[in-house]
N, C-alpha and C positions, 0 to 999 in steps of 0.2 A: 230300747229307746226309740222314740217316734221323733221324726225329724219337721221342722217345719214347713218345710217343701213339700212331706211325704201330706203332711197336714194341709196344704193350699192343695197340692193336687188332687185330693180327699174329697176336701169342700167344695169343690168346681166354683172357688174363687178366682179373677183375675187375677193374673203373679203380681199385676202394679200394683194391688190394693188388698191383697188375702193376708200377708203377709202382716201386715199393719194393722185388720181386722182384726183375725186371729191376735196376736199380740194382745191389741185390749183386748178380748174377752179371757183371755187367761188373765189380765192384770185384775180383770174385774171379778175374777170367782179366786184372787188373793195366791194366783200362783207366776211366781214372780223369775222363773227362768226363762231362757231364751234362747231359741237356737234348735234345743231336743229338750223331750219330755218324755216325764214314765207313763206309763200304761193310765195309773192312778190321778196323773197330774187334768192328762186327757176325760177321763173320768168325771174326775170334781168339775172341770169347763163346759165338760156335751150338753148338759142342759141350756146354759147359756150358748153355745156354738148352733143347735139346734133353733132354738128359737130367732137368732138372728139371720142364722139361714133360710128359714121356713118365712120372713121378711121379706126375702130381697132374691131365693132362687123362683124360677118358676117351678111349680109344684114336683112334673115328671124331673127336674135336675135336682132338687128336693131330694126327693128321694133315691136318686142314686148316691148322692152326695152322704146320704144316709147309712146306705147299706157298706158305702167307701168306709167311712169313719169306722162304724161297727166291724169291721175286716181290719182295719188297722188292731183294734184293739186285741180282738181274734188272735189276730199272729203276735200280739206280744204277750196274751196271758197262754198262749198254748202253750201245753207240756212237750219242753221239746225247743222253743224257741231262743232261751237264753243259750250264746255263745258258748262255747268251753277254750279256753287254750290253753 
């Protein structure tokens, strides 16, 4: 699971306002949890997360912001990642 912190500190959104972004743009690609999300939830939003990033970062935090999100998702579809207890 991806958490939404891990997700604000991903986007190099402000914590007062990523938070909140985030939020609607999940609300708006129809995924309606909060708090953590699956790999896939992340997935079905990046296009939308992207484009209102590529908005509002300057381009070089763009793209780090980029390569952040893509490494989230990285570590949760690796083999290997899921927990065991």
């Amino acid at each position: 699971m991806i958490t939404l912190d891990e997700l604000v500190r991903a986007s190099r959104l402000a914590p007062s306002v990523g938070p909140f972004t985030l939020r609607r743009l999940f609300l708006r690609a129809r995924i309606f949890a909060s708090g953590t999300y699956t790999a896939e939830d992340v997935r079905t939003a990046l296009p939308g997360i992207r484009r209102e990033l590529q908005d509002i970062l300057p381009p070089e935090e763009f793209r780090q912001a980029s390569q952040s999100l893509d490494a989230l998702l990285q570590r949760e579809t690796s083999p290997g990642s899921a927990i065991s207890s």
